[in-house]
N, C-alpha and C positions, 0 to 999 in steps of 0.2 A: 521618444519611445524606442524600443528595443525589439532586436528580434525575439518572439514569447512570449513579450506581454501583452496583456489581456485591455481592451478599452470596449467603451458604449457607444454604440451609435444611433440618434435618433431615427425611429419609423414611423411613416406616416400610416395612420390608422382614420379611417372615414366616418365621423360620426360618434365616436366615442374618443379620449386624449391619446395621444403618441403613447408611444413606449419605445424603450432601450433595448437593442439588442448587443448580446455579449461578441468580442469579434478579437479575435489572436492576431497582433501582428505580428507580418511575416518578412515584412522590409520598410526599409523608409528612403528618402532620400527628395529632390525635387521636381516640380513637373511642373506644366503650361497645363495641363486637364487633370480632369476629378471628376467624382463623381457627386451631385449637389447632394444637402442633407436639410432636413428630414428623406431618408429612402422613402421614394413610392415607384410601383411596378411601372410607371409612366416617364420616369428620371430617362437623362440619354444624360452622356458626357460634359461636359461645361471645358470653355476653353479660356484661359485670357492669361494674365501675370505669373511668373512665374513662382510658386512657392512650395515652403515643405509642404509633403506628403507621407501616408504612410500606404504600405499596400498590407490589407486585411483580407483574412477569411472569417466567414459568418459560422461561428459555434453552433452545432447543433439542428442546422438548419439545410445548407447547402456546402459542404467543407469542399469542393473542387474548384469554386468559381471563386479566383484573387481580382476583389475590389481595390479601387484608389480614391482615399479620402484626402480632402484636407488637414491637416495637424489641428487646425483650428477648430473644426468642426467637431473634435471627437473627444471624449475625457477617459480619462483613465480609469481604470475599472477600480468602483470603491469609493473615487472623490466626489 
């Protein structure tokens, strides 16, 4: 993914199914930490193996705070 493009990230929701939130990345590249997915306000950092990443911000929601996903974790906005 690119810098600009748009992907989903699952959120955990309590009670009722997940849902996707929309999220711009803003860089990529690789890291030992991420942030786990489904997001819940409870999440702290995860550490272990090295791999890609992208660093996102959340559309619409909180646009100042840059998250780190795993590549794995996320899909492209659309697919």
């Amino acid at each position: 993914m690119d810098f600009g493009d748009f992907c989903e990230i699952e959120q955990k929701r309590y009670g009722v199914p997940n849902e996707f939130y929309t999220y711009k990345v803003i860089g990529d590249g690789q890291s030992n930490y991420y942030m786990p997915v489904p997001v819940s306000p409870h999440n702290v950092k995860q550490f272990g193996d090295m791999c890609d990443i992208v660093k996102v911000i959340c559309c619409g929601v909180c646009e100042e705070k840059v998250e780190t996903f795993r590549l794995q974790d996320v899909r492209p906005k659309g697919a």
